[in-house]
N, C-alpha and C positions, 0 to 999 in steps of 0.2 A: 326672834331675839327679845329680851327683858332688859331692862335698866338694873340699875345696882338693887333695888327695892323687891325685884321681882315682877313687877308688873310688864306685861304688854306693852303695844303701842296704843292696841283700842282693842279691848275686848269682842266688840260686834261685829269688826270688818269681817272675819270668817266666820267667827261661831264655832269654830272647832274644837273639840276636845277630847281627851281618852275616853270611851268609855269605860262604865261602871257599873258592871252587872252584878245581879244580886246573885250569889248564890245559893244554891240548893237549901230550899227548908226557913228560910228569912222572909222576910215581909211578905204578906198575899197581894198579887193584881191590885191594880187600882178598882177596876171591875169588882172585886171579892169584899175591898175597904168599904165601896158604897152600897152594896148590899148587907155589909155590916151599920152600916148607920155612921162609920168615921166620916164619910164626909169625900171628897175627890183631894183634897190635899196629903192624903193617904198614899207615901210613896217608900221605897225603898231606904231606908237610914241606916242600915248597916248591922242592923241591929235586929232580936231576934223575935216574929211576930208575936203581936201581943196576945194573950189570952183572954179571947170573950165568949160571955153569955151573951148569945144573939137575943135581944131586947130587953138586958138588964144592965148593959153597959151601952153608955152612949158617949160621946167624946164632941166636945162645943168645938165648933168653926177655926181651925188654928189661925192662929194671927197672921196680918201683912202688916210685911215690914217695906217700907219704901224705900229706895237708894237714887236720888239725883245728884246732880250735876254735873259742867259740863265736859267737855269733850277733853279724853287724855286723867280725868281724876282716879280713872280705876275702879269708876263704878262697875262694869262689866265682869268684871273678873272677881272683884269684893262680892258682887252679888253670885255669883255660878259659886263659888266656894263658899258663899253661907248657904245657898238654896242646899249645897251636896249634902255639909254638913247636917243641916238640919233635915232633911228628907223633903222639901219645900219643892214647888215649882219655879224653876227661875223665867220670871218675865219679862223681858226688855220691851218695852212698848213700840221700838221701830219693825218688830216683828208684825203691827197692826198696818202699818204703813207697807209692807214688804207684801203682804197679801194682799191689801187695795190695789199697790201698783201692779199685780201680777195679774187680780183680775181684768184693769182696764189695759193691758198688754194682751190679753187672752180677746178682750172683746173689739181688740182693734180703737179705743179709746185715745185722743186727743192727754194724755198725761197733764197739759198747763191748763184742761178744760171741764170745769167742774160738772158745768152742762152733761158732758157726755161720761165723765168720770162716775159719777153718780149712781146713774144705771148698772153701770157693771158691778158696786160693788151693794147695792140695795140687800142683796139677797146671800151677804157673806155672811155665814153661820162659822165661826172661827172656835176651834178647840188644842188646846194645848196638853204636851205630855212633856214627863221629862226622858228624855233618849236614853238610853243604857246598851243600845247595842248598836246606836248608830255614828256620825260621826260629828252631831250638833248637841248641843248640850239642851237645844228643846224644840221639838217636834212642833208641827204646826198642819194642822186637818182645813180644809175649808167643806162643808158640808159631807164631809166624810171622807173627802179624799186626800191623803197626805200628801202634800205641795211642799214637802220641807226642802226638798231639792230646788224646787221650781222658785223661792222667794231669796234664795242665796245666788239666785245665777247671776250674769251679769248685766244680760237684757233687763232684769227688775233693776238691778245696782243703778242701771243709768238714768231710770225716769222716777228714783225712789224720792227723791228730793221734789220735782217737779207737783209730785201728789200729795207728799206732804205738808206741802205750802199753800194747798186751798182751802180756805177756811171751813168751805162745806164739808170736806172732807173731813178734818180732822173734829167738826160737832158730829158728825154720821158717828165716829170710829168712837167719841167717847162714850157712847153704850157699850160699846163692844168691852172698851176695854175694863168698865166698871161692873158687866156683866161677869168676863172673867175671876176680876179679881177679888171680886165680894165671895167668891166659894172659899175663897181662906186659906191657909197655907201655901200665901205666895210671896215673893220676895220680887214687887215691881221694880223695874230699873226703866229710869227717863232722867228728862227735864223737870218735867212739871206733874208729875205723881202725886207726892204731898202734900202740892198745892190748889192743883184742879182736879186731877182721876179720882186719886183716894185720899182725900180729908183727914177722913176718919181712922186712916192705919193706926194701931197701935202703935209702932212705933216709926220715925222717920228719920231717916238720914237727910246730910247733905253733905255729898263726900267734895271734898274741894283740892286742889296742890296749886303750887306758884305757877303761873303762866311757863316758867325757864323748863318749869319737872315735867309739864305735860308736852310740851314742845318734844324736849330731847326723848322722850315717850313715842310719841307718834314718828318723829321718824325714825327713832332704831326700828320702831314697825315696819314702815314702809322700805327700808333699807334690805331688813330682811326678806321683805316682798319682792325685791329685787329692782324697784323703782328708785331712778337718780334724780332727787332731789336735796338741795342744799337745808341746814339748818334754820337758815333766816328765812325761807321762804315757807318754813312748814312754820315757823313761829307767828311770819304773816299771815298765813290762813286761819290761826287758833284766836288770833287776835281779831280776825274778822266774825269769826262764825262767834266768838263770844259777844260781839257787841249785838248783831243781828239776833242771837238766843236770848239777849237780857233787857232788848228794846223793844223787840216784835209787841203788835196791840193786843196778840192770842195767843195767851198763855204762855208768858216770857218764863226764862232761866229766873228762878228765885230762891231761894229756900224760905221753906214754913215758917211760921212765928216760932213752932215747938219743934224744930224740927234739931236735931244732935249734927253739932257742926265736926264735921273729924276732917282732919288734913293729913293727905298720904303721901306724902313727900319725902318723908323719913320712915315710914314705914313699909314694911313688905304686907303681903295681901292676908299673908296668915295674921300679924300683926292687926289689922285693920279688922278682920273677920273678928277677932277674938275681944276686943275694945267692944264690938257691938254683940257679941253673945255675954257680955258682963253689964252690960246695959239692961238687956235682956232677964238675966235673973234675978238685976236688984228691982225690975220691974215686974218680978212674979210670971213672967212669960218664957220661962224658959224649959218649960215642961216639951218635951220634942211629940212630933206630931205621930196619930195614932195611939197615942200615949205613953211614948217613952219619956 
């Protein structure tokens, strides 16, 4: 179920989405773009592949674009529709935490215990795709073997909170995720993105709604998930995880000093998408990736 706006209740509880295949004769492999010299943000846009001289054209690093805040803004869902739009890879960074937890699940791992969390996740090589013929809007490898099933299950859902509250954890995972998203042509969705992962994005959001919009948000979600819970009590929990998100001593809820404040409250996602692609090309970034 959606609100009047169109948006979800939270974008990430599932990750589901239509896919969106490319068809016949349109954009080459990701494999084919980085053999071409585009670079890995080199994805499917809808659009018809580009015509290159292999090592007389080369194409710079496409931008990242940042999308925080917190819980019920619409980040989720603002980001997967600009990532589509724009042929980008959509990254939500609890994806990093979803694999940590999966691996200290796999290695029999204490979840509240960094000590042993550690270990399990030393050796995670993490790679991302965007999906087009699956049922998540982005793929997730850990040393080559795709776990995208494995970090959505529920067994991860329950210990996903527990691992992501270790601090060791979350300094471990910020390589990973600054590794990732320095390739470019990525559209990160978090917390603290703009402010800790990636500084340097081109551009940053910080998408925000009144506490009443994100409330009634999250439980038509949960409603439609078939879970009975009341109004007031999903507005108690939104009001607790926001204080906990914007107090924590490691990397609280904040938005950037530069960061473009947009409120989705009144708007729907297309709406909101479109605000930040006009941002985009009074800021000369709006050239689409691979070079459309």
């Amino acid at each position: 179920m959606v609100d009047s706006t169109g948006f979800p209740g939270d974008g990430m509880r599932s990750g589901r989405t239509m896919p969106l295949a490319p068809p016949a004769g349109l954009n080459p492999a990701p494999s084919e773009c980085e053999r071409r010299g585009w670079g890995v943000g080199c994805f499917y846009t809808g659009r018809p592949s580009p015509k290159v001289s292999v090592g007389l054209v080369r194409h710079m690093p496409a931008p990242v674009i940042t999308i925080d805040g917190p819980v019920g803004s619409g980040k989720s869902t603002v980001g997967q529709l600009l990532a589509e739009r724009r042929g980008y890879l959509s990254l939500d960074s609890g994806l990093f935490y979803r694999a940590a937890a999966l691996a200290a699940l796999r290695a029999g791992a204490d979840p509240a215990n960094a000590d042993e969390v550690l270990p399990a996740i030393a050796k995670l090589n993490l790679e991302f795709r965007p999906e087009t013929d699956g049922a998540y809007y982005t793929g997730v490898l850990s040393g080559g073997e795709d776990v995208t099933e494995g970090v959505y299950s529920a067994a991860v859902e329950a210990i996903v909170s527990d691992v992501s509250r270790l601090p060791e954890v979350r300094a471990h995972l910020l390589g990973e995720q600054r590794r990732v998203i320095g390739q470019g042509g990525v559209v990160a969705i978090g917390r603290d993105i703009g402010t800790v992962v990636w500084p340097e994005a081109e551009l940053k959001v910080y998408l925000d709604a009144p506490l009443e919009t994100r409330a009634l948000r999250k439980w038509e979600q949960r409603r439609a998930d078939g879970e009975c819970i009341d109004l007031a009590s999903v507005r108690q929990l939104l009001e607790t995880r926001d204080r906990i998100d914007s107090t924590r001593a490691d990397a609280p809820l904040a938005a950037a000093n530069d960061a473009v404040r947009i409120d989705s409250a009144d708007s729907s996602p297309a709406d909101v998408v479109a605000q930040i692609e006009a941002i985009l090309r009074a800021r000369g970034l709006a050239g689409g990736c691979c070079g459309a």
